[in-house]
N, C-alpha and C positions, 0 to 999 in steps of 0.2 A: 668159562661162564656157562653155567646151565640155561638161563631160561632170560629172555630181553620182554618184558613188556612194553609195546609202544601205546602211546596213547598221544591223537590227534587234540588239540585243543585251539579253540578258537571264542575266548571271551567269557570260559568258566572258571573267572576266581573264587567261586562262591565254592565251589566241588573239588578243588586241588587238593586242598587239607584232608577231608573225607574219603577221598579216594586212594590216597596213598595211606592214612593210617588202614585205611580197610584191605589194601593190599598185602603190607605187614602181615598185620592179624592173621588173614586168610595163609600164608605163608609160613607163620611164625614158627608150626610142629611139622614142619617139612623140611629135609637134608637139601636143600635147592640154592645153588648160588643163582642169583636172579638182579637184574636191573630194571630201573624203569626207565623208559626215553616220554620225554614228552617233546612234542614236536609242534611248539607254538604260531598261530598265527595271529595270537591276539591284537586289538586295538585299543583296549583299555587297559588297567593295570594287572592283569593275570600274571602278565611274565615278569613283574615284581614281587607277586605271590610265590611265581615256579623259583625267581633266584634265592628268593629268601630259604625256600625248601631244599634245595641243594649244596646251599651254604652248610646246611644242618646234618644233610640226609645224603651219607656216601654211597648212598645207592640209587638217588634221584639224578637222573642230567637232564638238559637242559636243551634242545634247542631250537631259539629263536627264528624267524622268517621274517624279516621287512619287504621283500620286494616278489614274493609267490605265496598264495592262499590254494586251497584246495584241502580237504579231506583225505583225498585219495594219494595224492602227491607225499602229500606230510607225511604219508605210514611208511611209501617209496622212500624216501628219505629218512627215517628211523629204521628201516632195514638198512640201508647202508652204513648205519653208526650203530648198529645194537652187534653183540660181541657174542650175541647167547648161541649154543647150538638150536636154540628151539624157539621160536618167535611166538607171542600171542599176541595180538591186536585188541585191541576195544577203545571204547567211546570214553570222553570224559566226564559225561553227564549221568552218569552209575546208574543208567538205564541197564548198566551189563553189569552181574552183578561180580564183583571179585571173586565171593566164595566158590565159585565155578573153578579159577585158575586151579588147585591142585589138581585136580579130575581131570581138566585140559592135558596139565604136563605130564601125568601118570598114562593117558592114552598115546601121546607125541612117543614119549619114552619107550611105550610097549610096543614102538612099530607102526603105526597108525603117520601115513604122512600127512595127513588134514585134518583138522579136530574142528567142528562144528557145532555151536550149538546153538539148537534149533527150536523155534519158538512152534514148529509142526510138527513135531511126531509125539507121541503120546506122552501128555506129562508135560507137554510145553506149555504157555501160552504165551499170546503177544495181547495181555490184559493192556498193559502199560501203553497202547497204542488210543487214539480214537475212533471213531468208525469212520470217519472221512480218512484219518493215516491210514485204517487199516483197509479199505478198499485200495486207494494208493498203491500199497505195498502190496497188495493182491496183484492187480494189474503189471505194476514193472516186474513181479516176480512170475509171470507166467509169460510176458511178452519173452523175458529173457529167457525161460526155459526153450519158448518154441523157437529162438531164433540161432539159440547155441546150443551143440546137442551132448557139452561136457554140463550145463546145466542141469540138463534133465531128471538125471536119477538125485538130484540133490532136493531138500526139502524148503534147505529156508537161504536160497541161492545169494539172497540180498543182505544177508545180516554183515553187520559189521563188527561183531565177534566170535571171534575163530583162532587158531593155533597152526603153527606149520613150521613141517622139517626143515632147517637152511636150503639144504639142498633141493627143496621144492621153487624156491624163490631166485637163488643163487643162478647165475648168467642169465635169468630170464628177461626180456627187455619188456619191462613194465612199463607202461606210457599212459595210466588212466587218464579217465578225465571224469571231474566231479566226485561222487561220495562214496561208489562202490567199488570198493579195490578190491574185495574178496573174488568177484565176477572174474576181472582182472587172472588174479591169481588160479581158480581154477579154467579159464582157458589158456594161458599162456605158460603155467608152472608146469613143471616135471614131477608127476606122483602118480602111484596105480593104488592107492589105498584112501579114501574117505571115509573117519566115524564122527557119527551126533549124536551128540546127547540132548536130551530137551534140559530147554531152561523156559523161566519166568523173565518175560520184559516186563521191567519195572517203570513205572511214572515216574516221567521228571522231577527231583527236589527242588531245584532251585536254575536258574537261566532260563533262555530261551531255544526254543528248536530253531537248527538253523536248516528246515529244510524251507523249500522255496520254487516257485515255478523253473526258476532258473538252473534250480539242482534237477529238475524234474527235466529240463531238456537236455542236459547233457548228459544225465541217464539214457535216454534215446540216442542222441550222438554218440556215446561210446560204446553199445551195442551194435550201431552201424558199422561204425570204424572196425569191429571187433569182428564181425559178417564176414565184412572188405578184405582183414586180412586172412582169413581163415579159408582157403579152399575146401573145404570139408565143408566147412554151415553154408558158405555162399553156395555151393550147387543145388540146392534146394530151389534157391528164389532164379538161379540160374535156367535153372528147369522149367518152372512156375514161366518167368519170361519169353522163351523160346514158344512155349505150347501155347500162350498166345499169339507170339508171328506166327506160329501155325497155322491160327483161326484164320491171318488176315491173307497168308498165300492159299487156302481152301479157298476164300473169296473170291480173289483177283482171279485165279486159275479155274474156278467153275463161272464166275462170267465172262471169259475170255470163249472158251470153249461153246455155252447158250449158246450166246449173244454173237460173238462174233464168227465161232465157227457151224456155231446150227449143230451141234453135237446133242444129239438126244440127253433127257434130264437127269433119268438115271446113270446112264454112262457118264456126262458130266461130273456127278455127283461121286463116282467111285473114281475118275482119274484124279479129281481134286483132290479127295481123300488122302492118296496114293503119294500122289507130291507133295503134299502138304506131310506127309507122314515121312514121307524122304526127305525136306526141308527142316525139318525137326533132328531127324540122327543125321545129319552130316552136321548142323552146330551142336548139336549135344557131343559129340565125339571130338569136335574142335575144341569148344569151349568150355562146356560143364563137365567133362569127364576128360578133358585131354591129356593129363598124366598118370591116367589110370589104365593098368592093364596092358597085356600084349596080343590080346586078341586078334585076329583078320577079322576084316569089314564084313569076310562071306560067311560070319562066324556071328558079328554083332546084329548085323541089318537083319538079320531073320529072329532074332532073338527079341528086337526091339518094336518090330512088326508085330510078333506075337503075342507081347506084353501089351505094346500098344490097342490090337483088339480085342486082349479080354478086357483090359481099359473102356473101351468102348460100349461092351457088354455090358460092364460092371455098373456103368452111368443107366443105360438103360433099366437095367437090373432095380436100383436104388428109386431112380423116378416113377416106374411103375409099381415097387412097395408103397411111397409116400402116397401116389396118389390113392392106391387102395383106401387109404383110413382118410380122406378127405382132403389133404394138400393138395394146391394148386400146382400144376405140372409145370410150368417155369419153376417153380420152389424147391421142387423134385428135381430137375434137370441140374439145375447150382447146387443143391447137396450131393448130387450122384457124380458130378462135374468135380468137386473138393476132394470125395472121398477115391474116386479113382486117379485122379493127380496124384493124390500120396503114394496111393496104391501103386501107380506106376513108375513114382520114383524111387521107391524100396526097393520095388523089384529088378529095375535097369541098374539100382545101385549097388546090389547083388549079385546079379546073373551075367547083364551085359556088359556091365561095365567093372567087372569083379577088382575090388583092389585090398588082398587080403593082408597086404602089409601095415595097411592104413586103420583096417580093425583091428588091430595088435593093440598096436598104439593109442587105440584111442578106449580100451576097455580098462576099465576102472569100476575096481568095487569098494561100494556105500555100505558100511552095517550102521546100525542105529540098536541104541540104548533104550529104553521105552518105562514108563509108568512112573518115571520120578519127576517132580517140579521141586527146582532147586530155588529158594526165594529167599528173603532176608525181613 
């Protein structure tokens, strides 16, 4: 079998018929042995529509869910029954639009282990949306980039139509939760090659969207979950955590010293720094970087000192540009305070903390198609 199309459904008898003749069609002048899975979790009469079409159509299966619902689950579950060497996913609601599938499988086929198409790179759009969906989808799509950094270089991280090698998906322990399995799949899959093509989201013909507050929190809970298991994204916020206890042993440690030892304010002021800066890399090297690297300490601790005060620099740096043009110097301090946090975590995650086996792995390249809208 060349090619499985799954498709998730959940109370669209209105679009079964339409969607599988349009699938045909789109097919029809292509050498392509190809199935469709649909992976029902209807409550109304859909899965007597899906039986009737399978009874007719030997290339339509079938199946049913009584006791699990989910999106994301459903497509996990049609990977496991689909036979094809090359998977495509998409929606029931031909918001995605079919004629896209050959272009999909002709990229899968030329080598390509991900096939995206993208409602952002040029030649796309995401018309088909509302401007309350499309804020929505802004937001979870940029939370998710900044929180997972296999996101990043992707455009439309969130769509829920897409193509992929077996072997991308194949041992990978998929465990979404809720409606974006695609996420799913580029963190946890095995692939060094992502292409997109733009497409046209189309407007619903008929049913209802089932998205919902509900979907919308377990979009946030599976991005956490997804942080959690990932040592690579979690050190980030790992970081971010740490250089705050920092702020609060500077505290403790320059009032101890005032207050109770009568140590001048300035000296105060630079031993606090000093432990507060050595409270920082001995959990960073425990915790946020602890299986990175073969470094000595008399190798990291000077490294991360030095990072650490142009950090320092850098905040002051930033505060005194902002307040130049009128910014209030607290404003200045929090964006100089942001930008050197980053700045010091690239670079400890770089220099001092070097783990070059782990950018191997994690380098993956995006080409993108541009100036066509494919629509119907």
């Amino acid at each position: 079998m060349d090619l499985s199309i799954i498709i998730p459904s959940f109370n669209e008898r209105d679009n079964i018929v339409p969607i599988v003749e349009r699938i045909h069609t789109a097919l029809r002048d292509e050498p392509i042995r190809y199935e469709i899975w649909f992976v029902d979790d209807s409550t109304d009469d859909t899965v007597d529509v899906l039986s009737e079409m399978e009874a007719v159509d030997k290339q339509v299966h079938v199946y049913h869910r009584d006791s699990e619902r989910g999106l994301a689950s459903a497509v996990v579950a049609g990977f496991a029954r689909a036979r094809g060497e090359y998977l495509i996913v998409m929606d029931a609601d031909l918001q995605h639009p079919p004629e896209l599938l050959p272009e999909i499988y002709r990229n899968l086929a030329a080598g390509s282990d991900i096939v995206i198409p993208s409602r952002f790179v040029s030649g796309g759009s995401d018309g088909g949306l509302g401007p309350l969906r499309k804020l929505v989808s802004w937001v979870a799509r940029v939370i998710g980039q900044l929180a997972l950094r296999r996101l990043r270089k992707i455009s439309d991280c969130t769509s829920g139509y897409f193509g992929v090698n077996r072997n991308v998906v194949d041992g990978a322990q998929l465990d979404p939760i809720g409606w974006k399995i695609l996420i799913e799949v580029l963190v946890k899959g095995r692939y060094k090659t992502v292409h997109e093509i733009p497409y046209e989201f189309l407007a619903r013909d008929a049913g209802e969207s089932k998205m919902s507050m509900r979907e919308q929190w377990n979009y946030f809970r599976h991005l956490f979950r997804l942080v959690s298991q990932s040592p690579a994204d979690r050190r980030f916020f790992l970081f971010c955590a740490i250089g705050a206890s920092g702020v609060v042993v500077n505290l403790v440690v320059l009032s101890i010293l005032k207050y109770a030892l009568r140590v001048p304010d300035t000296s105060a002021s630079i031993i606090a720094s000093l432990v507060a800066m050595l409270s920082n890399y001995i959990w960073n090297d425990q915790i946020t970087w602890r299986a990175s690297g073969q470094r000595k300490w008399n190798i990291k601790l000077p490294l991360f000192i030095g990072i650490s005060l142009v950090g320092i620099a850098l905040t002051t740096l930033v505060m005194d540009g902002f307040r130049a043009v009128g910014v209030a110097v607290p404003i200045g301090q929090v964006i100089g305070i942001l930008v050197s946090t980053v700045w010091s975590y690239m670079m400890n995650n770089r220099l001092t903390w070097k783990d070059t086996q782990e950018k191997v792995r994690e380098e993956v390249v995006v080409t993108r198609e541009e100036g066509r809208i494919r629509s119907v």
